[in-house]
N, CA, C and O atoms as CSV, one atom per row, in Angstrom:
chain,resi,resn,atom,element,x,y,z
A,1,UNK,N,N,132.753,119.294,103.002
A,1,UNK,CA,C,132.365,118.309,103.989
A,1,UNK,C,C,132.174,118.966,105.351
A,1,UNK,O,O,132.994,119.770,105.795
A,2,UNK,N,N,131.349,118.696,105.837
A,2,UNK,CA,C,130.849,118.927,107.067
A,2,UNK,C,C,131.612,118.495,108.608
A,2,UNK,O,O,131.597,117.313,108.953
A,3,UNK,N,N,132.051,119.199,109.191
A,3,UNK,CA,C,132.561,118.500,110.743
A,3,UNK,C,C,131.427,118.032,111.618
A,3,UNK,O,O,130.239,118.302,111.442
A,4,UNK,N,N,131.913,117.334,112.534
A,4,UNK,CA,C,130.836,116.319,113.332
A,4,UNK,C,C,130.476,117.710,113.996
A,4,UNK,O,O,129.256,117.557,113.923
A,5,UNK,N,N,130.633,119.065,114.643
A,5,UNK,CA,C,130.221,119.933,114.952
A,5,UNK,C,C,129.291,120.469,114.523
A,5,UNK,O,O,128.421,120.780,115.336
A,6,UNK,N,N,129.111,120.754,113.277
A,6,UNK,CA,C,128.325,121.469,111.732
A,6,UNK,C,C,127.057,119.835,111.583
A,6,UNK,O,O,125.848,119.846,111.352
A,7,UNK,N,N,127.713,118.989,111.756
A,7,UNK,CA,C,126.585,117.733,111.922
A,7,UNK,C,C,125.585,117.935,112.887
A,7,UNK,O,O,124.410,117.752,112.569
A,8,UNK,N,N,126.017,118.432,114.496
A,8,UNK,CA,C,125.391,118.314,115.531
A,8,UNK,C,C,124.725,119.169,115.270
A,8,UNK,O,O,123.514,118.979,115.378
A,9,UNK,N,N,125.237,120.542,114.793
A,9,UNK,CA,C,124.160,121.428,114.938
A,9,UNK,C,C,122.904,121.602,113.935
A,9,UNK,O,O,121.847,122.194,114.152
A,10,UNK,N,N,123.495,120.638,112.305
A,10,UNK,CA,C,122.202,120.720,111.769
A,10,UNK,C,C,121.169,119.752,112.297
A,10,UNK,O,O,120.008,120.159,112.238
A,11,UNK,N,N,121.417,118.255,112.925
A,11,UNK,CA,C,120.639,117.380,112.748
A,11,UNK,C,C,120.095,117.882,114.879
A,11,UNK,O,O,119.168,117.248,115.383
A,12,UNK,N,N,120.631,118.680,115.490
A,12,UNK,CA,C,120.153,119.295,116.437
A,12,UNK,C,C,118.588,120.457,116.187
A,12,UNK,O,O,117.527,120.568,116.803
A,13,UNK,N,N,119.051,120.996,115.236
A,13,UNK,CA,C,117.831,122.162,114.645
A,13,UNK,C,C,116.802,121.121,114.487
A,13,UNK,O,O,115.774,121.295,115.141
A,14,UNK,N,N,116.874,120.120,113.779
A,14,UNK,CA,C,116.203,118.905,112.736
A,14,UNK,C,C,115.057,118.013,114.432
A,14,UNK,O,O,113.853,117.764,114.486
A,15,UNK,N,N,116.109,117.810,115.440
A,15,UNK,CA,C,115.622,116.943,116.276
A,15,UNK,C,C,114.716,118.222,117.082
A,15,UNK,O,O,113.800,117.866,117.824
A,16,UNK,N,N,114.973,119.563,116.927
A,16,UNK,CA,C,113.901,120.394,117.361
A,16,UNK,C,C,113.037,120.725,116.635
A,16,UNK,O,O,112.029,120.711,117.342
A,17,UNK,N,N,112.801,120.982,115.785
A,17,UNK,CA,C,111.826,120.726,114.969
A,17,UNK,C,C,110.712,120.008,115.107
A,17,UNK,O,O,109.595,120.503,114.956
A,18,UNK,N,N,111.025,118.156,115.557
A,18,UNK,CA,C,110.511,117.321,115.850
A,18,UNK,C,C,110.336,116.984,117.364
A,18,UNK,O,O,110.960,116.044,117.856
A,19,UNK,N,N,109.293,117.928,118.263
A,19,UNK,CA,C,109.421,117.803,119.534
A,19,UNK,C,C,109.243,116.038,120.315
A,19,UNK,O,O,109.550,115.704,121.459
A,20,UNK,N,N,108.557,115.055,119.031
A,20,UNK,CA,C,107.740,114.115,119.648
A,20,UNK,C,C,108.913,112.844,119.174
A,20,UNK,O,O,108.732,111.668,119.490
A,21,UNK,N,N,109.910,113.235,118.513
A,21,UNK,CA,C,110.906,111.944,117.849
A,21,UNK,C,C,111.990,111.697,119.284
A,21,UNK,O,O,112.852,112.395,119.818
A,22,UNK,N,N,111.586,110.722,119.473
A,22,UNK,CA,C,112.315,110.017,120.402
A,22,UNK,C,C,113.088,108.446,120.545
A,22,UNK,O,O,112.726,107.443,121.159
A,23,UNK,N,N,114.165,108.683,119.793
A,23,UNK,CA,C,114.966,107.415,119.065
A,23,UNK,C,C,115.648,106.509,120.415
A,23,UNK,O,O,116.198,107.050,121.374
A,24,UNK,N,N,115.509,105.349,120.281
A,24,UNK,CA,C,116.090,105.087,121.581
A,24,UNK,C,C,117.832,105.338,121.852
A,24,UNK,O,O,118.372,105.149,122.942
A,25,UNK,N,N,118.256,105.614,121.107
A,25,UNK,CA,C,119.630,106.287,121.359
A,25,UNK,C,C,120.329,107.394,120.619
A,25,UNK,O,O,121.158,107.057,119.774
A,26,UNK,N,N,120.124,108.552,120.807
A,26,UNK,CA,C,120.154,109.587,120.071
A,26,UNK,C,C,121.674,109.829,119.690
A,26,UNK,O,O,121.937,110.378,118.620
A,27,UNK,N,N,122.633,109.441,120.519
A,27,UNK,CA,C,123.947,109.419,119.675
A,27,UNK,C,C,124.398,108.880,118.751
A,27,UNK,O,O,125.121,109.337,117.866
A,28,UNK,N,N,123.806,107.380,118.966
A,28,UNK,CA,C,123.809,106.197,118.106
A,28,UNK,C,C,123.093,106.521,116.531
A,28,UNK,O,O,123.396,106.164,115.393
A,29,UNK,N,N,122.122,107.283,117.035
A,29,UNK,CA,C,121.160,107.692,115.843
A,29,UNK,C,C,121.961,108.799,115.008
A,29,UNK,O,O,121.787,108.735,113.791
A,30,UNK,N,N,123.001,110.024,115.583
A,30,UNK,CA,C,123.251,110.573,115.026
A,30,UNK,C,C,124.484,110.255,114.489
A,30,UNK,O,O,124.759,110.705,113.377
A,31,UNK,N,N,125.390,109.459,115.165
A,31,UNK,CA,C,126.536,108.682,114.254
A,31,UNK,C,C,126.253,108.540,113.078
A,31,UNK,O,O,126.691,109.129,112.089
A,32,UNK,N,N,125.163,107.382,113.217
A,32,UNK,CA,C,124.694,106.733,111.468
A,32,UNK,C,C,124.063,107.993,110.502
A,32,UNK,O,O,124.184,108.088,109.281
A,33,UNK,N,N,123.548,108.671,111.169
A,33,UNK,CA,C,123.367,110.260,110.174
A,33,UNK,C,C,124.969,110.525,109.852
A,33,UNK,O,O,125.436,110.469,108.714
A,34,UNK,N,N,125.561,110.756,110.777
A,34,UNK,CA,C,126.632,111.653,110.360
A,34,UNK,C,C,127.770,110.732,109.852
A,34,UNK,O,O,128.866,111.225,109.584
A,35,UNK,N,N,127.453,108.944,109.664
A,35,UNK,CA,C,128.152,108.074,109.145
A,35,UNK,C,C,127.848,108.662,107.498
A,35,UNK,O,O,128.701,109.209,106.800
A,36,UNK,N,N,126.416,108.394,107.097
A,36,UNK,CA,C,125.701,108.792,106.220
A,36,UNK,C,C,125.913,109.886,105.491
A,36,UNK,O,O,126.061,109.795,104.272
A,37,UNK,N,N,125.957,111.071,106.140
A,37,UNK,CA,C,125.915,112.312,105.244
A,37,UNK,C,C,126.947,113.240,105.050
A,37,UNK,O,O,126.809,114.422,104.735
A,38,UNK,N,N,128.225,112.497,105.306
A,38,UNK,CA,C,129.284,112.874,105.937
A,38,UNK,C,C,130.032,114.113,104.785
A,38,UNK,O,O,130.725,115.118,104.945
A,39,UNK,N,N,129.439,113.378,103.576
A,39,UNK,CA,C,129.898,113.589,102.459
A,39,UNK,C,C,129.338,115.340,101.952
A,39,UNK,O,O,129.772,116.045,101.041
A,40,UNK,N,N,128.710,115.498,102.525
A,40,UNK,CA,C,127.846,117.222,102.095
A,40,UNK,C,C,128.471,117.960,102.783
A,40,UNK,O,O,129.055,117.680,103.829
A,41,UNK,N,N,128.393,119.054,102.207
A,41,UNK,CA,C,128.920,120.601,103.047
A,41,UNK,C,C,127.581,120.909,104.119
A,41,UNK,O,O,126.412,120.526,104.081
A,42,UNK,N,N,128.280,121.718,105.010
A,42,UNK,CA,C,127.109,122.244,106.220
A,42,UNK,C,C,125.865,123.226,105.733
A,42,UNK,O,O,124.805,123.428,106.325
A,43,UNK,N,N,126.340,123.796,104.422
A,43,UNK,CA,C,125.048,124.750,104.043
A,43,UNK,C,C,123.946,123.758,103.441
A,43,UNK,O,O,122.724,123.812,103.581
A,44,UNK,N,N,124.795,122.752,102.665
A,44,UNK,CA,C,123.989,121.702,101.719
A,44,UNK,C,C,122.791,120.984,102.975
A,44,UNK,O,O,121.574,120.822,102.877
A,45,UNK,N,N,123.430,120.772,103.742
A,45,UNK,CA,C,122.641,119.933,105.104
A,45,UNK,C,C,122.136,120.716,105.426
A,45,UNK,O,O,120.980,120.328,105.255
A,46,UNK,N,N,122.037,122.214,106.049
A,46,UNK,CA,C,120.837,123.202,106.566
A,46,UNK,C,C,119.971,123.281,105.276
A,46,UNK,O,O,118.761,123.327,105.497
A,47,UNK,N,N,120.231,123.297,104.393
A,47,UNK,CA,C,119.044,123.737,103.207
A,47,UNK,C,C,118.512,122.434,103.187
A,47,UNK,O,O,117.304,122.486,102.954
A,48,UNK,N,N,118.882,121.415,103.321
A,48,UNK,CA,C,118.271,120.147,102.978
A,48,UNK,C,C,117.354,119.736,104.221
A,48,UNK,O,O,116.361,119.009,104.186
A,49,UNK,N,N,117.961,120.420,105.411
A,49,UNK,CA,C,117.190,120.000,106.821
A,49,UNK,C,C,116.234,121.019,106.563
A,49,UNK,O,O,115.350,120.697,107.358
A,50,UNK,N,N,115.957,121.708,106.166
A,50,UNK,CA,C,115.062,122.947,106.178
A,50,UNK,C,C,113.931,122.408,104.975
A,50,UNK,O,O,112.759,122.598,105.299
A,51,UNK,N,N,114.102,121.906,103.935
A,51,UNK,CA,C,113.455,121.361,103.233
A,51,UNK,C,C,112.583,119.968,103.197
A,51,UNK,O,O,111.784,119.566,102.351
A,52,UNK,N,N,113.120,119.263,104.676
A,52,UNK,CA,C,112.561,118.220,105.309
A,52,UNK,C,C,112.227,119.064,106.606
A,52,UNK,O,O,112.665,118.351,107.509
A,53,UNK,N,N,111.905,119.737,106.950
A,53,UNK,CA,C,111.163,120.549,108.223
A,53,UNK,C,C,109.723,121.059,107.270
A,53,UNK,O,O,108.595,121.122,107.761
A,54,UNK,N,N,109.990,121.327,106.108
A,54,UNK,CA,C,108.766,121.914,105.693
A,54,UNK,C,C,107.651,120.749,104.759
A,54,UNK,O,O,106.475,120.878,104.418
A,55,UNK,N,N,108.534,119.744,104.585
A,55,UNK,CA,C,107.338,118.728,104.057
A,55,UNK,C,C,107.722,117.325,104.346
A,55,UNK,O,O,107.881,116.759,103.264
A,56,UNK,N,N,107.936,116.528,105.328
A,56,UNK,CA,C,108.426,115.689,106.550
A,56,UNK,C,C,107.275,115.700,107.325
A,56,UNK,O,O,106.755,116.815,107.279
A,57,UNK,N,N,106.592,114.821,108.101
A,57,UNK,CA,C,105.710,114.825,108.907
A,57,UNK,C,C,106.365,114.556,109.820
A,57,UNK,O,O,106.067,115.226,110.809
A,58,UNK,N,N,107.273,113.758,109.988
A,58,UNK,CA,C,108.030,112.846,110.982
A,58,UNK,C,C,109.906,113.246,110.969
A,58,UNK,O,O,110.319,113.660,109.886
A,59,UNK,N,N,110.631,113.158,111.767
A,59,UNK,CA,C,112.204,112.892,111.522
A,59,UNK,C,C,112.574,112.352,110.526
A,59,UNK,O,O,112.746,111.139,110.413
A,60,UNK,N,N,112.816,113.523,109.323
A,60,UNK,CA,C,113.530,112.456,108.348
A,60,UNK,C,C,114.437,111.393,108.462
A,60,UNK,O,O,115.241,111.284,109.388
A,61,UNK,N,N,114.293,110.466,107.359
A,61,UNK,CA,C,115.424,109.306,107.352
A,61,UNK,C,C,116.392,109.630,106.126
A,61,UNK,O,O,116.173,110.253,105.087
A,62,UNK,N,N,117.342,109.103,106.520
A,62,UNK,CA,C,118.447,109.375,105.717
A,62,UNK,C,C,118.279,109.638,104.634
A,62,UNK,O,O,118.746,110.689,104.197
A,63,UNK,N,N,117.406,108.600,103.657
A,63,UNK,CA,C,117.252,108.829,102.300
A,63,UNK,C,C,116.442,110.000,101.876
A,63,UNK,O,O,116.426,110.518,100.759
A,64,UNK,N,N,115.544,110.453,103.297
A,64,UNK,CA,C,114.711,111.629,102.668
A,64,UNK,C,C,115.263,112.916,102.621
A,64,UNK,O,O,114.945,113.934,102.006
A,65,UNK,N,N,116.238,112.619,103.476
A,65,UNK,CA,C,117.399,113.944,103.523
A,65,UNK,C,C,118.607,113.749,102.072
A,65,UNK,O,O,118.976,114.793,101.535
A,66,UNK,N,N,118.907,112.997,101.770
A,66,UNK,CA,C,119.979,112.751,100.836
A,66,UNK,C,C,118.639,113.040,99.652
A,66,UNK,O,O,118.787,113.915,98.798
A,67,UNK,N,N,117.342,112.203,99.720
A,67,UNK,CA,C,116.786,113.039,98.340
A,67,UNK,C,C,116.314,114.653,98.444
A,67,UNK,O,O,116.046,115.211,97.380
A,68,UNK,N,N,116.205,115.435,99.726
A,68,UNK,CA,C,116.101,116.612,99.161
A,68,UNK,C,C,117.221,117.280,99.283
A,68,UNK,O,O,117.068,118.493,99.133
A,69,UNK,N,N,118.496,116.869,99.543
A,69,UNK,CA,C,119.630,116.920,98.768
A,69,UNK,C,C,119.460,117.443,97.156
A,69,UNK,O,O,119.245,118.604,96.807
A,70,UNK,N,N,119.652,116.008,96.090
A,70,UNK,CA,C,119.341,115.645,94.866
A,70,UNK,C,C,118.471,116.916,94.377
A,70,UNK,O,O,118.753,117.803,93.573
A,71,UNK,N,N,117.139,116.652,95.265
A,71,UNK,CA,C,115.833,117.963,95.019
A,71,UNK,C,C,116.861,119.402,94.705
A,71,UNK,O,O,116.704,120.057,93.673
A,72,UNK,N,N,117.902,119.763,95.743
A,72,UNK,CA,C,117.984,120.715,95.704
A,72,UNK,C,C,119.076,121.139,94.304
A,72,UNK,O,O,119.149,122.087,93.523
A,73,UNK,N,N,119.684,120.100,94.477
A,73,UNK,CA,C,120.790,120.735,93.857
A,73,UNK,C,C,120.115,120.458,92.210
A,73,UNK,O,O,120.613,120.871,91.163
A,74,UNK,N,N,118.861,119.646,92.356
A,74,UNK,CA,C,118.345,119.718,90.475
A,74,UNK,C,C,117.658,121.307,89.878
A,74,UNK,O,O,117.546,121.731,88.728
A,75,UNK,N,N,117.248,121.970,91.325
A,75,UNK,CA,C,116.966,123.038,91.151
A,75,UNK,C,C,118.053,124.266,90.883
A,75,UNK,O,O,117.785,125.428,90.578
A,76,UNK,N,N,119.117,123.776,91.050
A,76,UNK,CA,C,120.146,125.036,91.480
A,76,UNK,C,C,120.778,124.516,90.051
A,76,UNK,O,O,120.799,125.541,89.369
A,77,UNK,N,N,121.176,123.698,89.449
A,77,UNK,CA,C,121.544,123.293,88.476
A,77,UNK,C,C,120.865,124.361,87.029
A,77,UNK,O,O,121.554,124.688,86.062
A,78,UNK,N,N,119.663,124.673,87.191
A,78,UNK,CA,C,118.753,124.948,86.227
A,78,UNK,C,C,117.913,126.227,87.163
A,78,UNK,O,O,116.920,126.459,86.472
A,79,UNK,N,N,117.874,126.879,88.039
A,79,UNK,CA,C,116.886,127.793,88.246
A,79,UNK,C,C,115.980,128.495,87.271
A,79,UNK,O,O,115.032,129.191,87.634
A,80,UNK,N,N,116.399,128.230,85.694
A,80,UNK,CA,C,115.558,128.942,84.978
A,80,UNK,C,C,114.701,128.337,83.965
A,80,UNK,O,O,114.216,128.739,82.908
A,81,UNK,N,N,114.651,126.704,84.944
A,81,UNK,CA,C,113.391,126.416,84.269
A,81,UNK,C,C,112.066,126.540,84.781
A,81,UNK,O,O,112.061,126.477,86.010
A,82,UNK,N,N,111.082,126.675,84.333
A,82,UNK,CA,C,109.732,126.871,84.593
A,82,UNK,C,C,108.964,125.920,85.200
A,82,UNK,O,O,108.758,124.745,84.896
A,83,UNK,N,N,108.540,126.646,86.171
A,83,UNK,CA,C,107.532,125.518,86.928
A,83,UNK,C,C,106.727,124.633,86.216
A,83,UNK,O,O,105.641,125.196,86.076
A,84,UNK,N,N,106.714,123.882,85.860
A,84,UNK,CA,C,105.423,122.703,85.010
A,84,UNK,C,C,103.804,123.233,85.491
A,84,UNK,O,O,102.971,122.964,84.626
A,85,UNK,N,N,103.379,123.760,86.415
A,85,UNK,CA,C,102.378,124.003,86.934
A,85,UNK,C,C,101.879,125.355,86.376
A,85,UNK,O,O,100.696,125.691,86.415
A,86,UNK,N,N,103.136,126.300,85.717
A,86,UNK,CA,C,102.873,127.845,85.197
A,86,UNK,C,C,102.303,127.234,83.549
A,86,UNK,O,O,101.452,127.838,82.897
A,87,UNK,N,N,102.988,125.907,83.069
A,87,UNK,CA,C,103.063,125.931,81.667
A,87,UNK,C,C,101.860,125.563,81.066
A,87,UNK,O,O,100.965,125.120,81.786
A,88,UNK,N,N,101.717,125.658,80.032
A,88,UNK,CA,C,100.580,125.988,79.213
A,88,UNK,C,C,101.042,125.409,78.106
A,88,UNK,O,O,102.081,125.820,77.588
A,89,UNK,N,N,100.031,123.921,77.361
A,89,UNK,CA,C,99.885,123.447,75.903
A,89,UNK,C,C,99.711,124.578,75.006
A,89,UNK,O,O,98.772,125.373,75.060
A,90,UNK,N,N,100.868,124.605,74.011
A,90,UNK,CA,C,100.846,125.649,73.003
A,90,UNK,C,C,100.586,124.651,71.864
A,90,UNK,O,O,101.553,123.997,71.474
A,91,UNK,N,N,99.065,124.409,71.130
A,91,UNK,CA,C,99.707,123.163,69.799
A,91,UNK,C,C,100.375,123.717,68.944
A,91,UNK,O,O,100.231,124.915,68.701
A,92,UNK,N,N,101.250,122.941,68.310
A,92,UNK,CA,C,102.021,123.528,66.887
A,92,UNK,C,C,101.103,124.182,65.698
A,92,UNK,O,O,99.959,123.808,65.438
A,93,UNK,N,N,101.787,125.188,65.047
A,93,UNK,CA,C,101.398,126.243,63.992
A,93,UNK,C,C,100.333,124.900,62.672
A,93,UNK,O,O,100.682,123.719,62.662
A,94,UNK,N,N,99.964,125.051,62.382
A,94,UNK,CA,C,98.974,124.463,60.650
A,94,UNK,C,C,99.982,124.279,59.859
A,94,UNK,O,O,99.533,123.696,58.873
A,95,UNK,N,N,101.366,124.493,59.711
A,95,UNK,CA,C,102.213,124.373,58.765
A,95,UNK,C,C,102.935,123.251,58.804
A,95,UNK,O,O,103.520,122.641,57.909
A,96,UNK,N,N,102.809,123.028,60.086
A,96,UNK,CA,C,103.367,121.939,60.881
A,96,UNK,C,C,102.375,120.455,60.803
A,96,UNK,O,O,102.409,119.231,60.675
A,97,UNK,N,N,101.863,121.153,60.914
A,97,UNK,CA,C,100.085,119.657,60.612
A,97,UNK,C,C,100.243,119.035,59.211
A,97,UNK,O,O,100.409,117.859,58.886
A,98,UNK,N,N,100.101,120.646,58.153
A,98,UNK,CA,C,100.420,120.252,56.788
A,98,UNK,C,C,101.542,119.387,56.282
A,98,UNK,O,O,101.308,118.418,55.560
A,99,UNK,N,N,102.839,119.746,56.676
A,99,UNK,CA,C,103.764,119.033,56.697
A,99,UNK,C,C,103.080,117.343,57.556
A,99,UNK,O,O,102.425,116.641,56.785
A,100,UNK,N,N,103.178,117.021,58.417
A,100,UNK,CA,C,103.078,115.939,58.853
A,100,UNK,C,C,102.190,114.997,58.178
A,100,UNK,O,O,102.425,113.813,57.935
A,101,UNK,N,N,100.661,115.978,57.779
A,101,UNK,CA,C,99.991,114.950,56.758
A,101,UNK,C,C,100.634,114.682,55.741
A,101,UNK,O,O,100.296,113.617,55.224
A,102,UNK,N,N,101.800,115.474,55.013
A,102,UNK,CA,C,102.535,115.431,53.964
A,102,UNK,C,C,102.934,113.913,54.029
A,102,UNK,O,O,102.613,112.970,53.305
A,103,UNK,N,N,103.686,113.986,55.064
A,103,UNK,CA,C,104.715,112.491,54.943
A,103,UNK,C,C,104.100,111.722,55.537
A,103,UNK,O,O,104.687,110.641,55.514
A,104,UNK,N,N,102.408,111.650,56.558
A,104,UNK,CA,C,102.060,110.687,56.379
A,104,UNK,C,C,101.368,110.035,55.108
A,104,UNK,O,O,101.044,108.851,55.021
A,105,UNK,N,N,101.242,110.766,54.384
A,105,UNK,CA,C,100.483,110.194,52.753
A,105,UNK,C,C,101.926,110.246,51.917
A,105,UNK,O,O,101.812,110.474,50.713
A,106,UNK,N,N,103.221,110.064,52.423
A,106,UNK,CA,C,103.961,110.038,51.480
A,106,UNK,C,C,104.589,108.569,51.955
A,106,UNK,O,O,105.051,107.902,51.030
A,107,UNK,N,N,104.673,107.886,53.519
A,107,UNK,CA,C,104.578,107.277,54.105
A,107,UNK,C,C,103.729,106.076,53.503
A,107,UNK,O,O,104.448,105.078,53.475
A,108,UNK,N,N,102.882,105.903,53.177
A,108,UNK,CA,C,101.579,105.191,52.956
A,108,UNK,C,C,100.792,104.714,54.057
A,108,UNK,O,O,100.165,103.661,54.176
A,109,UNK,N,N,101.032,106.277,55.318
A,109,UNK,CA,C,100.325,105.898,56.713
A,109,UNK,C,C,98.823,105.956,57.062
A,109,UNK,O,O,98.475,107.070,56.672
A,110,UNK,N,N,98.005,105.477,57.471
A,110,UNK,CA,C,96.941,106.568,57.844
A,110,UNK,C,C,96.916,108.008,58.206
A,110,UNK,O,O,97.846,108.547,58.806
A,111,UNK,N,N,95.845,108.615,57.835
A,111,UNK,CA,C,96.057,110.186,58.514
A,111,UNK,C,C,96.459,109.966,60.237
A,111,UNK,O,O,96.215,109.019,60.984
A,112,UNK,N,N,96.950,110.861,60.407
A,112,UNK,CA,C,97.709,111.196,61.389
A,112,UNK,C,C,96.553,111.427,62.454
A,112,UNK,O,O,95.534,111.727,61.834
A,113,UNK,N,N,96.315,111.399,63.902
A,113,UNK,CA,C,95.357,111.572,64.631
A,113,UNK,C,C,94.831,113.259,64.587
A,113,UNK,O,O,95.495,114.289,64.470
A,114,UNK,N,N,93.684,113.088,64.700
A,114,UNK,CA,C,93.760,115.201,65.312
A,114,UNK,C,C,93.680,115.352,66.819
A,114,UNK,O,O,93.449,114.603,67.768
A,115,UNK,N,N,93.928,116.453,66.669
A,115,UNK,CA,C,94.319,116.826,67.803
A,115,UNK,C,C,92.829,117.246,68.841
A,115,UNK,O,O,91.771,117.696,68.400
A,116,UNK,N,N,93.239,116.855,70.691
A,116,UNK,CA,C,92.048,116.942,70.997
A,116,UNK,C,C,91.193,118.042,70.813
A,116,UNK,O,O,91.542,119.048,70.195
A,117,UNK,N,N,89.620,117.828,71.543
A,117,UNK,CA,C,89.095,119.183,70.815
A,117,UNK,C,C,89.617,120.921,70.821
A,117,UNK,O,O,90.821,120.666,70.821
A,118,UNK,N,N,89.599,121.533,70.824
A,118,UNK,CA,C,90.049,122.713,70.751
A,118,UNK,C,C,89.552,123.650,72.597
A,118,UNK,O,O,88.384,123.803,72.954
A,119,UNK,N,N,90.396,123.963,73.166
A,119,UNK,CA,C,89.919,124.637,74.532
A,119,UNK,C,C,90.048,126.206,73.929
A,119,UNK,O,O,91.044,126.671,73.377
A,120,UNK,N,N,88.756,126.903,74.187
A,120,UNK,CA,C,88.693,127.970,73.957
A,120,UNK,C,C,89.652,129.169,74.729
A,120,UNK,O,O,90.057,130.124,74.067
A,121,UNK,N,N,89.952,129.046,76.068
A,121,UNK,CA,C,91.032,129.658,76.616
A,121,UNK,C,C,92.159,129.796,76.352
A,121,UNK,O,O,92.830,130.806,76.561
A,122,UNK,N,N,92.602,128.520,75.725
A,122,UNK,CA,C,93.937,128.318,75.254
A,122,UNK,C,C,94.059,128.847,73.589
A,122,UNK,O,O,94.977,129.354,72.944
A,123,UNK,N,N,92.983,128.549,73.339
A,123,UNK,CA,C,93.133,128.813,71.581
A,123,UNK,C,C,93.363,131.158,71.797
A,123,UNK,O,O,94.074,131.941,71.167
A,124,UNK,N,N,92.574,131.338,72.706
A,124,UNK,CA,C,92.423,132.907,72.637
A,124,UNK,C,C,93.879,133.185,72.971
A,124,UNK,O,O,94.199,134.241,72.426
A,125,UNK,N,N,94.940,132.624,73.686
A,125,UNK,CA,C,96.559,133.265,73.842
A,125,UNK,C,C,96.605,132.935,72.529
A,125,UNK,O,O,96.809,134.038,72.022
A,126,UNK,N,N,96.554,132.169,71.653
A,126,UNK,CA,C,97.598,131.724,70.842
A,126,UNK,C,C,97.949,132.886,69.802
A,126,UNK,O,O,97.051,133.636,69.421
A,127,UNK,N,N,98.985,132.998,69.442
A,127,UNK,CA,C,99.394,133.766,68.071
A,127,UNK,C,C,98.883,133.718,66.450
A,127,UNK,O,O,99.050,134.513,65.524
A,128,UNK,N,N,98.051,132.167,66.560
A,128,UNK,CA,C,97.680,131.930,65.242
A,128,UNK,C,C,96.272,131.227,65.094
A,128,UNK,O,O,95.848,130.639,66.089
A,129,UNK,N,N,95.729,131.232,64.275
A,129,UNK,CA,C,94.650,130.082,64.417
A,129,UNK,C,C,94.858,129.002,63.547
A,129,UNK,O,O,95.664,129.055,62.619
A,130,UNK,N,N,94.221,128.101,63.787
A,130,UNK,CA,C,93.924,126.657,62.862
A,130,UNK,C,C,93.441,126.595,62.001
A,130,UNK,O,O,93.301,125.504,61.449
């Protein structure tokens, strides 16, 4: 937990940052922050103020600071998952297809959908063909 000291000075960095935020009572304003966030350690609040300095247009509000809070710590939880943006549709192996038509005709289902058309970029990584 953070002291009202370790408060002033993150949500101080935060109010410089923002040369044009002008709350009509800036103590008042930082009470209810520091009513609010009372509960985090001082590093948790600089990484989180730092993470609302870089995509914040405006003085964050409480909740946008408590969610890149959440943000942060889902990342630190897991650092070794992969960006969604690096990943790449791998479709499953033909053995796997075979099987599935298996039990949908054992099912008494219709065939199973196919799969969309084939992207030539993606098919050239793959390990196997269709």
């Amino acid at each position: 937990m953070a002291n009202d000291s370790e408060m002033d000075e993150v949500l101080i960095d935060l109010a410089e940052a923002y040369p044009d935020w002008r709350p009509p009572s800036v103590q008042a304003t930082f009470n209810q922050y520091k009513n609010s966030l009372r509960a985090y350690s001082k590093e948790t609040l600089q990484h989180a103020a730092r993470r609302c300095i870089d995509s914040c247009l405006f003085f964050p509000k409480i909740a946008e600071i408590r969610k890149a809070i959440y943000e942060l710590r889902a990342t630190e939880s897991n650092p070794n998952l992969p960006d969604y943006k690096d990943m790449i549709f791998v479709p499953p192996p033909p053995e796997f297809h075979a099987a599935m038509d298996t039990l949908f005709k054992k099912w008494g289902l219709p065939r199973r959908p196919r799969p969309l058309p084939h992207l030539p970029d993606v098919e050239a990584r793959l390990p196997y063909k269709d």
